[in-house]
SESE-843283 format. One record per residue (C-alpha): x, y, z; residue in three letters. Coordinates in steps of 0.001 Angstrom, whole numbers, plus 500000, padded with zeros to 6 digits. Example, Ala and Ser with C-alpha at 12.3 -4.5 7.8 and 13.67 -1.06 7.14 Angstrom:
REM SESE-843283
512300495500507800ala;513670498940507140ser;
END
This chain:
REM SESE-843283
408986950902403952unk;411867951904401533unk;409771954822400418unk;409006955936403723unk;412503955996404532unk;414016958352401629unk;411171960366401929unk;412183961102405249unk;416043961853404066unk;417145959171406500unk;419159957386404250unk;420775959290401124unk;420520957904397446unk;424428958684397342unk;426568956037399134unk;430341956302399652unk;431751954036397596unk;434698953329400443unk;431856952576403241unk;431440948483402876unk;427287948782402684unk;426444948064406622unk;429196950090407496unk;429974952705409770unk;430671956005408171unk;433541958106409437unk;431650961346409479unk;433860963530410600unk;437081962578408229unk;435156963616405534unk;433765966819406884unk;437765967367408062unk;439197970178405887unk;443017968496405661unk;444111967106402501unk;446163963753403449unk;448776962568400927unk;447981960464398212unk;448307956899398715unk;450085954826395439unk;448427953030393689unk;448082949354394573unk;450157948433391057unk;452580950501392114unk;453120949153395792unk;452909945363394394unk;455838946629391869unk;458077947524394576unk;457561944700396612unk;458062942751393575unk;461064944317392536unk;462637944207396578unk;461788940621396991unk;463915940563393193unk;466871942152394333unk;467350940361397243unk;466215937181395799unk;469192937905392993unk;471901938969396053unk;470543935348398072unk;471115933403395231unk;474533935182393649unk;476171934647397120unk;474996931265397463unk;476338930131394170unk;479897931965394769unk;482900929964394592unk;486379930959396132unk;489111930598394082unk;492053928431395153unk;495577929504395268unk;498496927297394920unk;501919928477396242unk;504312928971393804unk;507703927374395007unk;510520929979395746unk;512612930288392880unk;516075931976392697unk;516212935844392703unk;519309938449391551unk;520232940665394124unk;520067944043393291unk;523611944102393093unk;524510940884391441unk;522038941874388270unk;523765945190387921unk;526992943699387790unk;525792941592385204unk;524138944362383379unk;527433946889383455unk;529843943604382097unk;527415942993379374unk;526786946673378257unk;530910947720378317unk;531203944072376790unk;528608945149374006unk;530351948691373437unk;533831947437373334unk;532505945211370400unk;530992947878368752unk;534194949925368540unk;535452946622367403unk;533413946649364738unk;534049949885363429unk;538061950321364174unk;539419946653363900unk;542731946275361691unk;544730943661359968unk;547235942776362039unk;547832939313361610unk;549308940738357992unk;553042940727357096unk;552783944215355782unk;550706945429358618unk;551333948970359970unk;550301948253363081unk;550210945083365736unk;547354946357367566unk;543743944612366652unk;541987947939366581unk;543061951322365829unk;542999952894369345unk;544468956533368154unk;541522956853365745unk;538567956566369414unk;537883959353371186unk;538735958381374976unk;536428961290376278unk;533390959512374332unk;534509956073375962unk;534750958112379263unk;530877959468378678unk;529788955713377753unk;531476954561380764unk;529765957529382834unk;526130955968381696unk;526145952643382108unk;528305952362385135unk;525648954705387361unk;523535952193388513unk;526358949856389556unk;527767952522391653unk;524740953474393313unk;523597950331394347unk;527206949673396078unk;527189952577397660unk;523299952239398743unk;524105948389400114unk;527115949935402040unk;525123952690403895unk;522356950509404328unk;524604947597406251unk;526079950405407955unk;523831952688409005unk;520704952512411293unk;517044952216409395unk;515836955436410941unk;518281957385408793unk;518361955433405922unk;515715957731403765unk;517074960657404342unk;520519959075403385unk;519341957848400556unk;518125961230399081unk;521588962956399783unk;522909959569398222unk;520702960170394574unk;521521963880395027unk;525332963644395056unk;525389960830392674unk;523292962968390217unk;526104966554390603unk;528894963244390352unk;527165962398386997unk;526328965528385633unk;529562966562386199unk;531474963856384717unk;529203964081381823unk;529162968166381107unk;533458967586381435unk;533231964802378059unk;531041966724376594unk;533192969774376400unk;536027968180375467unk;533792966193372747unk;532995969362371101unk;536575970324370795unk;536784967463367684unk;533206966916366035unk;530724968984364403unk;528025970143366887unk;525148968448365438unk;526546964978367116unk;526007966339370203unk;522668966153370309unk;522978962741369626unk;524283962984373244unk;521671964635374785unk;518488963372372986unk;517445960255375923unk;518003963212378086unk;514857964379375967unk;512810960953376212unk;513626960457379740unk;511807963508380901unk;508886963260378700unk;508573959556380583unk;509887960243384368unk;509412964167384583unk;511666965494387097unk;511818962064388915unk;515734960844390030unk;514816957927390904unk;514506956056388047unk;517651957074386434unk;519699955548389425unk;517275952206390236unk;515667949580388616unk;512371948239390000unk;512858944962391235unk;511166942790393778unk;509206943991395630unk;509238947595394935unk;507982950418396628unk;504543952510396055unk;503594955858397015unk;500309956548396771unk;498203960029398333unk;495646958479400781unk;493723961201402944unk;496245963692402002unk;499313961756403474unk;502290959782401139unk;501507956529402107unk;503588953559400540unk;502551950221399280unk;503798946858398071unk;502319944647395492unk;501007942083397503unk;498280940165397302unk;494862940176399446unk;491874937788399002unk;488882939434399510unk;485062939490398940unk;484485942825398233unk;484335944170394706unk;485564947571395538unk;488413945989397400unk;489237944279394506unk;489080946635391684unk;491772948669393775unk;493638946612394297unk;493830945724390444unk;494471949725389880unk;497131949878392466unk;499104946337390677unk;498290947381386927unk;499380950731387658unk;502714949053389167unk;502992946896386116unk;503325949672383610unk;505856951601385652unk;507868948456385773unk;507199948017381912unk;508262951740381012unk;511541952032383374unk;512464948477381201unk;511518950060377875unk;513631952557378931unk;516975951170380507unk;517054948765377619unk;516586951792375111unk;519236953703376673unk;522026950906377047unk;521600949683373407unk;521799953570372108unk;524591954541374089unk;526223951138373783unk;525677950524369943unk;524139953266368325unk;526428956384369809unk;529808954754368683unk;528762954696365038unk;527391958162365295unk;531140959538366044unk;532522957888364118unk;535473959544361485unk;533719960231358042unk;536618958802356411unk;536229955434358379unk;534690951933356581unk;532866949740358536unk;529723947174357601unk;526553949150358551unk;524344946006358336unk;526733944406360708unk;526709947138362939unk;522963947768362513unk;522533943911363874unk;524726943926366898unk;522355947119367938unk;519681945227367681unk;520862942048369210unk;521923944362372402unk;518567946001372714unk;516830942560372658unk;519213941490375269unk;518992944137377629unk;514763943581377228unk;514778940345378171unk;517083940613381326unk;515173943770382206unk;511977941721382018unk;513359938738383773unk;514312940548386890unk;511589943236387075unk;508819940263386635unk;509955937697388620unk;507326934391388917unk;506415935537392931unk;505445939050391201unk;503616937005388357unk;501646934992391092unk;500424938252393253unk;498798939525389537unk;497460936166388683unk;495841935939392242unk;494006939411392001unk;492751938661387650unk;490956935473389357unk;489216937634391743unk;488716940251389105unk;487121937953386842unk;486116938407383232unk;482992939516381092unk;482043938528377527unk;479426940354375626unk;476531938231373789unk;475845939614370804unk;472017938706369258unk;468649938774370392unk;468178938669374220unk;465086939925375044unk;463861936416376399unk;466919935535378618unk;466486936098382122unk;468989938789383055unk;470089940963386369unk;471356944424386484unk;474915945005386759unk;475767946326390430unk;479353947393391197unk;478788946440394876unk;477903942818394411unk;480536940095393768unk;479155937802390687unk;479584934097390277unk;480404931796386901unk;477768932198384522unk;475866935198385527unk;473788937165383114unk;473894940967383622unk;472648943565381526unk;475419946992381765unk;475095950272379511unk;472545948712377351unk;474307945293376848unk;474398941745377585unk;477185940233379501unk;478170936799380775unk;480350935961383717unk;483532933579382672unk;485438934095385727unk;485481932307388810unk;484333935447390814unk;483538938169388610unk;484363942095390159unk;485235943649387288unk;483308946063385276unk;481491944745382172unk;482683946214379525unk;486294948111381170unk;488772947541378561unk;491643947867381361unk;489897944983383316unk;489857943104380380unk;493494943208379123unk;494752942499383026unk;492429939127382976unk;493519938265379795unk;497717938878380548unk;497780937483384034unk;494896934788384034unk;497622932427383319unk;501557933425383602unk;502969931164382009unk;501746932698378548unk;503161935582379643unk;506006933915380289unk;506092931808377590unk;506172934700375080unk;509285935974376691unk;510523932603376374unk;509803932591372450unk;511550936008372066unk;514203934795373733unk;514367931451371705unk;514223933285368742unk;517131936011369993unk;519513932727370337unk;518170930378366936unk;519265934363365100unk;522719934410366466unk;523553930908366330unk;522341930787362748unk;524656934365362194unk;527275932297363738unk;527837929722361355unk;526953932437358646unk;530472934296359911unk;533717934390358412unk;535302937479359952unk;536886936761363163unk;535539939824364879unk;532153938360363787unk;532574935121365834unk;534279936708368337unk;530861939455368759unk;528192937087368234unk;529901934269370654unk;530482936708373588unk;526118938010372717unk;525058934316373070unk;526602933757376675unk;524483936708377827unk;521287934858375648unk;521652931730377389unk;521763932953380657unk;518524934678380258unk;517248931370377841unk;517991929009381591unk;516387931815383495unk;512782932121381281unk;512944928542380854unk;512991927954384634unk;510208930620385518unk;508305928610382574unk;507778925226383772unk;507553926302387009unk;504507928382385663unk;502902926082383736unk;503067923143386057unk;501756925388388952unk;499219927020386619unk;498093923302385706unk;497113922463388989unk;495592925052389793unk;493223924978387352unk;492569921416387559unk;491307922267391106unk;489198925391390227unk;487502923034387269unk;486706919765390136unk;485747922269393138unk;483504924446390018unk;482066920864388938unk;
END
């Protein structure tokens, strides 16, 4: 029967190897002159199923295994006013200064054969130096009366533009005062002192640019930022926001770190440029004929610049500010890189857009990270994410470091103290250690306040984590 059949061409020795035998053939797809498009291959489609199901498989079970972190409120602690620290700051620079010129133009007085009953040799200081001194470190006290006065008196709507013509005639006021010393300063030393003069002029441009602002305020809490958003000056405040979403937090972080080191340079700063023109500036104008202990000298310069650091720091980073940075390095979170073979471990892909929990395993630019944070945003690998975890994950080392500078500040003058046998050496170190323990009750407050807090806060993240 077979035989009759082929010879008869009804059925064809070459069968379509897609036709199921029994099968109807689609005759006229294959006589169709269109070319469809390939189909994948059927490794390739189970791949990307696979690797789908993966991905949201890895998102189901990262989201599942997030944990929160939990925020305890710091108590409110004692602030400065604005005006109150600057007070403070003007009465301990002209305090420091007048000791300096202590230092260099004290007498004998208390002698029988003394020329002179005076305990420093006021003929021998040049009053338009003290009046350029004065002209510096006074500025900020001025302007911050002057800017509490227009702001209790005058409405908020007109309180900007007040405040420019405010900086503006402040700054001609200054300049003024300052080009009329230095003319008369020229009149009796060499030239070459006056750049002495004029180099933080140098350093404060290289630093603020053409920005008034900081020469007249001090950043303090809580501080303005401007920031360009969609073309428009927009200003922000450091505050805090919880939030789920990496991008969310990673900005904020920028916008807060970015805060921090303006705070950090205008204190470099201000205490640079109180201890130069408080300590350093007397001795430079000083009469070449004139005696005077340079290793004393040298020390009171440094115990000023110390001084003004640590107030600076105290009331730029109060414990409130502190708490808004610790807040956003828990959400930020922290990587570590495993170093070794890792070719077996079951790993994930780093993804900026996903928010991973305690413990995950990513791979990121060829490398092998592990999540140590609570909630992990940051980037694996970001050296800026990495220092702003590692400063603010816990205040109170940050605070506790100013505390041991501070420490040490007061153990060196108490121990120069008892060293001293000149009375314009007690007299100069015991007037420095009043400021030092102001500062000493001050850190030691924010401390244990910090660590306590800091304490308990962990204890919860470690039994909600468990």
């Amino acid at each position: 029967m077979w035989n009759i059949l082929l010879q008869k061409g009804t059925i064809s020795r070459s069968v379509d190897p897609l036709v199921m035998p029994g099968g109807r053939r689609n005759i006229g797809r294959a006589s169709s002159n269109k070319l469809l498009p390939p189909s994948p291959p059927p490794n390739q489609l189970l791949n990307d199923d696979a690797h789908k199901q993966k991905t949201s498989r890895q998102a189901d079970n990262t989201s599942s295994r997030l944990i929160s972190p939990k925020h305890v409120p710091v108590p409110g602690v004692p602030q400065d006013a604005n005006i109150t620290f600057e007070v403070i700051m003007f009465v301990f620079t002209g305090v420091t200064a007048f000791l300096q010129f202590l230092h260099l133009y004290r007498t004998v007085w208390w002698l029988p054969q003394s020329y002179t009953r005076y305990t420093m040799n006021f003929y021998l200081i040049d009053p338009y130096l003290v009046g350029f001194i004065a002209t510096l470190l006074c500025r900020r006290l001025v302007y911050c009366a002057f800017s509490e006065a227009l702001l209790n008196w005058c409405p908020t709507s007109l309180w900007p533009i007040l405040q420019q013509l405010l900086r503006l005639l402040m700054l001609g006021l200054v300049l003024t005062l300052l080009v009329w010393c230095t003319y008369y300063i020229m009149q009796s030393h060499p030239i070459v002192n006056i750049f002495y003069l004029c180099y933080p002029i140098s350093v404060y441009f290289i630093l603020f640019g053409l920005n008034i602002n900081p020469f007249f305020e001090v950043m303090y809490w809580p501080p303005p930022m401007k920031m360009e958003c969609k073309g428009k000056t927009v200003t922000l405040k450091p505050l805090h926001n919880c939030s789920v979403s990496p991008q969310a937090i990673r900005e904020e972080v920028e916008v807060l770190k970015t805060d921090f080191n303006s705070r950090m340079k205008q204190v470099l700063f201000s205490s640079f440029l109180n201890a130069y023109y408080a300590g350093f500036v007397p001795c430079c104008f000083a009469q070449s004929f004139l005696y005077y202990d340079v290793y004393w000298a040298t020390q009171h310069l440094a115990f000023v610049w110390v001084g003004c650091f640590t107030m600076y720091v105290v009331q730029s980073y109060p414990v409130k500010y502190c708490d808004v940075l610790h807040r956003a390095a828990l959400h930020l979170g922290h990587w570590a890189r495993i170093e070794g073979r890792t070719s077996h471990i079951p790993t994930h892909v780093w993804a900026d857009s996903t928010l991973w929990h305690q413990g995950a395993l990513v791979k990121h630019c060829r490398e092998l990270y592990k999540a140590e944070g609570i909630t992990n945003a940051a980037e694996p690998g970001n050296q800026a994410h990495a220092r702003f975890y590692a400063l603010f994950n816990n205040p109170s080392v940050f605070v506790c470091s100013l505390l041991g500078l501070q420490v040490s500040l007061v153990i060196m003058q108490i121990v120069t103290l008892f060293r001293s046998s000149e009375w314009y050496h007690v007299v100069s170190v015991v007037l420095l250690l009043f400021a030092s323990y102001y500062t000493l009750y001050k850190l030691s407050r924010d401390y244990l306040i910090c660590w306590k807090v800091y304490k308990a806060e962990q204890m919860i993240q470690e039994k909600i984590g468990g």
